[in-house]
Every structure is written in structure tokens, then in C-alpha cells.
N, C-alpha and C positions, 0 to 999 in steps of 0.2 A: 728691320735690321736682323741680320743673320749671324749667330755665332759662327766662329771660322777657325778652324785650327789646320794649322801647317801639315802635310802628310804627303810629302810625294814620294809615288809608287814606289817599291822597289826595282820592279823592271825599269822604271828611267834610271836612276843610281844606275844599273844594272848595262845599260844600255850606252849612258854617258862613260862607264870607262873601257867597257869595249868600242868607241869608238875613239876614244883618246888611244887606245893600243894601236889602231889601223889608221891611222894617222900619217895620210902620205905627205911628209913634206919638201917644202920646196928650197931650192938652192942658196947662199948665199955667199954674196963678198965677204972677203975676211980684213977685220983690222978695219970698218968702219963705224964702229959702237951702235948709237942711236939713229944715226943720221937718218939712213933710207928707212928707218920703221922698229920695230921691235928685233932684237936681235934675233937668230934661228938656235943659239945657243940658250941664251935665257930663257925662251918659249919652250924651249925640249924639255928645259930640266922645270920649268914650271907645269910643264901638262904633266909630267910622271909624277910628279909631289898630289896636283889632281887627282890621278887614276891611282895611284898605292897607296896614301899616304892622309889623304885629305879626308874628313869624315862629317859628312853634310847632316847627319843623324845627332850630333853632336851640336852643331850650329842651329839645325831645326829646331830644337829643343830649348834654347835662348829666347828665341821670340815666342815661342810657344807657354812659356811662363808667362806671357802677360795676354790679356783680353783683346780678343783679336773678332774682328766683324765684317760681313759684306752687307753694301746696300746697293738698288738702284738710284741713281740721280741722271732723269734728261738722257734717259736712255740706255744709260751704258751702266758695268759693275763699276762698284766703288769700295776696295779693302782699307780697314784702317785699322789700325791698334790704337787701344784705348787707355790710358794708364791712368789710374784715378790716386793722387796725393791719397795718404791716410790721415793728412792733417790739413786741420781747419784754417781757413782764406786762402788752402788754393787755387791761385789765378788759371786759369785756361789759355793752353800753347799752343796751338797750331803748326806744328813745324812739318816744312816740308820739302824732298829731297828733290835732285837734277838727275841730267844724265851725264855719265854714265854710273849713279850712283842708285839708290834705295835707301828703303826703309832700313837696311842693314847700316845706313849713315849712323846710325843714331842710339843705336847698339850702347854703346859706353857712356852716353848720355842721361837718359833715362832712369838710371837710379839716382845719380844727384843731383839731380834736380826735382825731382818724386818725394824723395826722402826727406832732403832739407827740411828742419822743423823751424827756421828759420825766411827763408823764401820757399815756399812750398808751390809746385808747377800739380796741375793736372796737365797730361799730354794726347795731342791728337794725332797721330801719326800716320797720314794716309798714304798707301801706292797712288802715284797719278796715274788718272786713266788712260791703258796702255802700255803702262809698268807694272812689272812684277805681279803680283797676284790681285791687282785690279784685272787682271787681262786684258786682251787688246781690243780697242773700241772700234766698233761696227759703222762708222759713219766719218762722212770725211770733215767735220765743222769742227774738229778740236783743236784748238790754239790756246795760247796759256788763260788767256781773258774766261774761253767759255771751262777751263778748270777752274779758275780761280770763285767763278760762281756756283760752279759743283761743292766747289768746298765752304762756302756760306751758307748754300743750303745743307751742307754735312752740319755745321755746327750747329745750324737753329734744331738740327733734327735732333741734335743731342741736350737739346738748350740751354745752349750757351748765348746769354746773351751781351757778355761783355768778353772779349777774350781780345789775348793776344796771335802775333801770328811771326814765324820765323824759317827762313829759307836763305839756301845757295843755289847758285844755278839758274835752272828753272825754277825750284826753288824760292830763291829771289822774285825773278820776275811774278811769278803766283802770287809772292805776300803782298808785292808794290800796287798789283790789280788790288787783292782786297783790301790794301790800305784806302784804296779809292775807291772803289761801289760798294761797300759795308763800313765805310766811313761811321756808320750810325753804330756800330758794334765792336770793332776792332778799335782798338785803346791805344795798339802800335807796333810796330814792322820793325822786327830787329834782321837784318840782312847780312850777312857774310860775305857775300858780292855785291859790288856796285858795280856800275859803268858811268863813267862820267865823259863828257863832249867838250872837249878845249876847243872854244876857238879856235879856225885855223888859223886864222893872223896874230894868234896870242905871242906876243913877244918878250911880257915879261919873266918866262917861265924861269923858275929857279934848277940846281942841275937836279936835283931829285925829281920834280915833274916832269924835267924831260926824260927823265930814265924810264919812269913811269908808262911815258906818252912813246918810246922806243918800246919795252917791251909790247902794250897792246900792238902796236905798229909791225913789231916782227912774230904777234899771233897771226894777226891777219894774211901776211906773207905766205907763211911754214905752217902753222899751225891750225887753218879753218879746213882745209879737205873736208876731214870728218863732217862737218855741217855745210859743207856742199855738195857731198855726194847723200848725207840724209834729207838735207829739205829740198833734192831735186830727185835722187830715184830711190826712194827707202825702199821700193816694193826690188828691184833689182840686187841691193843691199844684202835684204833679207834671206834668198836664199842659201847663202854661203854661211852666213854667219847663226841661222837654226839647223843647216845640217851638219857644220863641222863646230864642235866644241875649243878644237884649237881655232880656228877664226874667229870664235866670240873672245876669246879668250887674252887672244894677239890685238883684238879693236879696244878690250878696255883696260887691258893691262899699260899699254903704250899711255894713255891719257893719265893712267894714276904717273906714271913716271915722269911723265912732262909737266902735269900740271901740282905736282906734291913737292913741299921742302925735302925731297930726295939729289941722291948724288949719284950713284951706279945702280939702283933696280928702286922699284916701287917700296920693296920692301924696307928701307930705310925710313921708308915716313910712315908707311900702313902694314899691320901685322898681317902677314902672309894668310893666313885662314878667313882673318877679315876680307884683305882684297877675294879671296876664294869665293867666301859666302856672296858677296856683293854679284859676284859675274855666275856662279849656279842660280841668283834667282833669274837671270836675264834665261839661261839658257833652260831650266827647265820648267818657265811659264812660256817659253816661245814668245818671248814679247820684244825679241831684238827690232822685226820690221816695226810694228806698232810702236815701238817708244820713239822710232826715229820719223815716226809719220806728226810729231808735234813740231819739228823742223819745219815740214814742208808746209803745211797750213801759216805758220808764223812768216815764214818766206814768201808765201801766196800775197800775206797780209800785209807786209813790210814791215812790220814793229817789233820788236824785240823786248821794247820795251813800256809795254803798257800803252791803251788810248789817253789817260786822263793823267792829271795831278794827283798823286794821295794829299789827300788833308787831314787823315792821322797820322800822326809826328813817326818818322824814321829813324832807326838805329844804325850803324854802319859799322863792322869789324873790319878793319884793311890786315889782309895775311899777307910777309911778302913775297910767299910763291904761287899768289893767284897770278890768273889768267891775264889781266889787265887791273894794278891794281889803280885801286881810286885817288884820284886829287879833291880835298874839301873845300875849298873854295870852287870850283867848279860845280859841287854839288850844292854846296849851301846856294848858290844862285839860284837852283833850280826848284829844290823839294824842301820840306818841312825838318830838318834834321834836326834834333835835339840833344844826340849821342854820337860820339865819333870816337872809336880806340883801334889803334894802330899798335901792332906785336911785331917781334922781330923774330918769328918763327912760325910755320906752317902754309898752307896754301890750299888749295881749292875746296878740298875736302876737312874743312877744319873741324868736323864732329868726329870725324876718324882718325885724326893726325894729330890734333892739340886737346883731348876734350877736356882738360882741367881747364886752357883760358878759355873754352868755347861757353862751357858752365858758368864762368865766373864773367865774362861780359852779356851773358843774357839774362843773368839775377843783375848784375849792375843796370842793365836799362829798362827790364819792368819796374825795378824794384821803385822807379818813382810812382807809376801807378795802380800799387796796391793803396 
């Protein structure tokens, strides 16, 4: 394992806002807000906040306070920030980020849950390989199963041999693989996102699960493009979106906005420099195609959601402005769940958007097995 600290060039800084200045953009309707895409108004005045205004030297410097490392694992890089409790019994987290997210999820996290002298976390905070300053992997076999075993062997290497493990997104699906083939080591899966499978002929749904079972239903509609055009042509994708900064910019901005407890721009849920930091690491590790080539293998593979059963007990946070949120009785049919809390605020990105209840429901469901 390699020490690792943040440092990107200045000619990139340098580079990313002269090309946000020559920024040719394109037309659009007036008077239809969200509907066809990110508005041409919002984006203008978010890339100039970018290029004047935003100061990525400032945000480097955050993650940079804490111990940061590459390794190889099964071929490819593997970056992780390492955060070690300064107090005694603490537990070992694993937690890890989706797309269009990062390590920058977890930013406001990290100290309380480190600090607490009470539930005290060690954290393992890895980029998946592909993402962000893992860089992009060199071979076509990566789907979340064969990360979820990257990051098993991440933890024995650091020896851990009882930890926990906690994810959104992909994410999610990452912790639910290792709730399942490191069953011998992982203690327990606290999840931010679910997906649950109603019956189709389920009849006796109450009106909240059908609202439930409407929203996923009008993601699928409206809202899955993005993971049709990444798990069928990311290599097509990719060139628009690493050589215009407004491109990457317009793909992940639109997502925080649909998918966060906001009301007219992202910034109502996510603090603007935040969503900023989040979409600079996409753009200057060049990992827009790569992070979207984990679609395509999982799409190859048909699963989404893991080969096996975890048989370490599950935790579940329902936000209600995720993607599709969860029904518990659907779920308890299926998996191990021992934890279920339901908020009436936040959404997809809950480390970014809520993190006082995101801290306070993941000390609630280790906190049994210390």
C-alpha cells in the first residue's frame, strides 16, 4: 500500500476553466423548467460559479487532512481513505459511494462518527474501481460482485477482521454482495437504498406502497436513459462528457436535482461547492467512461442486485426522495433485516443531504454489534 495525496496539476485547474469560458452552447425552449433535461439557464450560471468563483485547492485540501492510500487488488488501482477513531472499540465501516457520487459523499460524515467517544467508527472509504482517483480499470470483468471482492480483500489487507459495511447506490449493492461472500467477517450491511419486488398480482397494497411502487414505475419511464445509454454505449458516452466540462457537468447536476429532497436546483439539498467537488473528481480523473462501464457489465450480467442471499443481518434507511423507495414487508420476505428507519426528509444522496440522521441511523444499527 501506497500513500496518496490529492494534487491535481495546475494546468488541469488551468485548462478546466478555459474550457468552461469557450463553452459552445446549445439552444433552448423557454418556459419548460426541468422537463427536457437540465435547464440552459441553471447550467450557464453554474459553469461560471465553476470557472470564477469555485476553488478546488480549497476542497482538495479537506480530504487531504485525512490518510489517504493506493493499492493493487486483481489487477486494477484501488484508492481508499483511511480514517482511524483515536478512541478505543472502534468498530471498522466500510462505507461506500454510487454513481454519480464519490468519496466526496462522505465529507460531513467522517468526523462524527470518528470522534464520537461514545460509538466510535474507524472508516474505510474507498473510490470504486473506475471512480475517481481509483482510475479507470483496464479490463472488461468489473461488475459490482467482482468490487465487492476487491474490497474484502482491501479489508483483510488492512486486518480487519470483523467490520462493518455501509453503502448507496452502487454503493448498496457492493455492501449486499459482501453481506454475502464475507458473511465470515462482515457483522452487517447498513444500506441507504433498497430495491424491493412487489408481486405483480399484489393486491393488497395500502396507498403508500402504491405511491412507492408509482414512483419507481415513473423512474423506469423518465428517469433510466442515463443507465441505458451507460450500460449499452459508455465508450460513445465518454467522449463528450471528458472533453466538455459543461457536459459532465449537465449529466450529474440533473441527477442531484431529480434524485435529492430539492424543489428548483440541486442546491436546495446539496451545498453548491459540494455538488462542485463531487463532479471535479469525475472530470479531472477522466473516469466519466469508466465509472459508467460498471453499468454495462452488470447489464451484460442481468443483476443488479447481487448473486446470493446475505446472511449478515441488513440495516435499511428509506429517504423519501430516493429513487424508488423501499416497502418492508417486501423486504423482510426476502433478506435478513433487523433495522428499518424511515425519515421524512432527504433522498438519494443521504451523506450529503441529511448527515446528522445519516450519522445517527448508522451508530443506531452497529451500535448492537459492538
Amino acid at each position: 500500500m501506497k500513500p496518496f495525496t490529492i494534487d491535481v496539476p495546475q494546468a488541469d485547474i488551468d485548462d478546466l476553466r478555459d474550457r468552461l469560458a469557450r463553452t459552445r452552447w446549445p439552444d433552448a425552449l423557454p418556459d419548460v423548467g426541468w422537463r427536457y433535461g437540465a435547464p440552459l439557464s441553471y447550467i450557464k450560471e453554474l459553469a461560471d460559479y465553476w470557472q470564477k468563483s469555485y476553488d478546488w485547492r480549497k476542497h482538495e485540501a479537506l480530504f487531504n487532512q485525512y490518510d489517504q492510500f493506493t493499492t493493487t487488488i486483481d489487477g486494477t488501482n484501488v484508492h481508499f481513505m483511511h480514517v482511524r477513531s483515536p478512541h478505543d472499540g472502534a468498530l471498522p465501516v466500510l462505507m461506500t459511494h454510487g454513481w454519480p457520487g464519490s468519496i466526496a459523499e462522505f465529507l460531513d460524515v467522517i468526523e462524527p462518527l470518528t470522534a464520537d467517544r461514545s460509538d466510535p467508527f474507524h472508516l474505510v472509504i474507498p473510490s470504486i474501481p473506475g471512480y475517481g482517483f481509483s482510475g479507470p480499470t483496464n479490463d472488461t470483468g468489473w461488475d459490482h460482485l467482482r468490487v465487492a471482492k476487491a474490497f474484502a480483500e482491501l479489508m483483510s489487507r488492512l486486518g480487519y477482521e470483523r467490520y462493518g459495511v455501509q453503502g448507496g447506490d452502487w454503493g448498496a449493492t457492493i455492501s449486499r454482495d459482501l453481506a454475502a461472500i464475507d458473511a465470515d467477517h462482515v457483522i452487517g450491511a447498513h444500506l441507504n437504498m433498497y430495491t424491493t419486488r412487489p408481486p405483480q398480482d399484489a393486491t393488497d397494497l395500502t396507498d403508500d406502497e402504491k405511491q412507492r411502487i408509482e414512483r419507481a414505475r415513473a423512474f423506469q419511464r423518465d428517469g433510466w436513459g442515463y443507465g441505458q445509454i451507460q450500460g449499452t454505449r459508455p465508450q460513445t458516452l465518454s467522449y463528450g462528457l471528458t472533453d466538455s466540462p459543461v457536459g459532465q457537468l449537465a449529466w450529474i447536476a440533473e441527477k442531484f436535482k431529480e434524485w435529492t429532497d430539492s424543489t428548483d436546483v440541486p442546491e436546495d439539498a446539496v451545498d453548491r461547492d459540494h455538488l462542485l467537488t463531487n463532479i471535479s473528481i469525475y472530470w479531472f480523473t477522466k473516469t466519466a467512461g469508466s465509472s459508467a462501464r460498471l453499468y454495462y457489465k452488470t447489464f451484460r450480467e442481468g443483476n443488479f442486485f447481487g448473486p446470493e442471499t446475505p446472511t449478515a443481518p441488513l440495516g435499511v434507511a428509506v429517504f423519501p426522495r430516493e429513487i424508488a423507495p423501499a416497502i418492508r414487508r417486501f423486504a423482510d420476505e426476502r433478506e435478513p433485516i433487523v433495522h428499518w428507519s424511515e425519515f421524512d426528509r432527504g433522498g438519494h444522496f443521504a451523506a450529503m443531504e441529511e448527515p446528522d440522521l445519516f450519522v445517527g441511523d448508522v451508530r443506531e444499527f452497529f451500535r448492537r454489534f459492538r
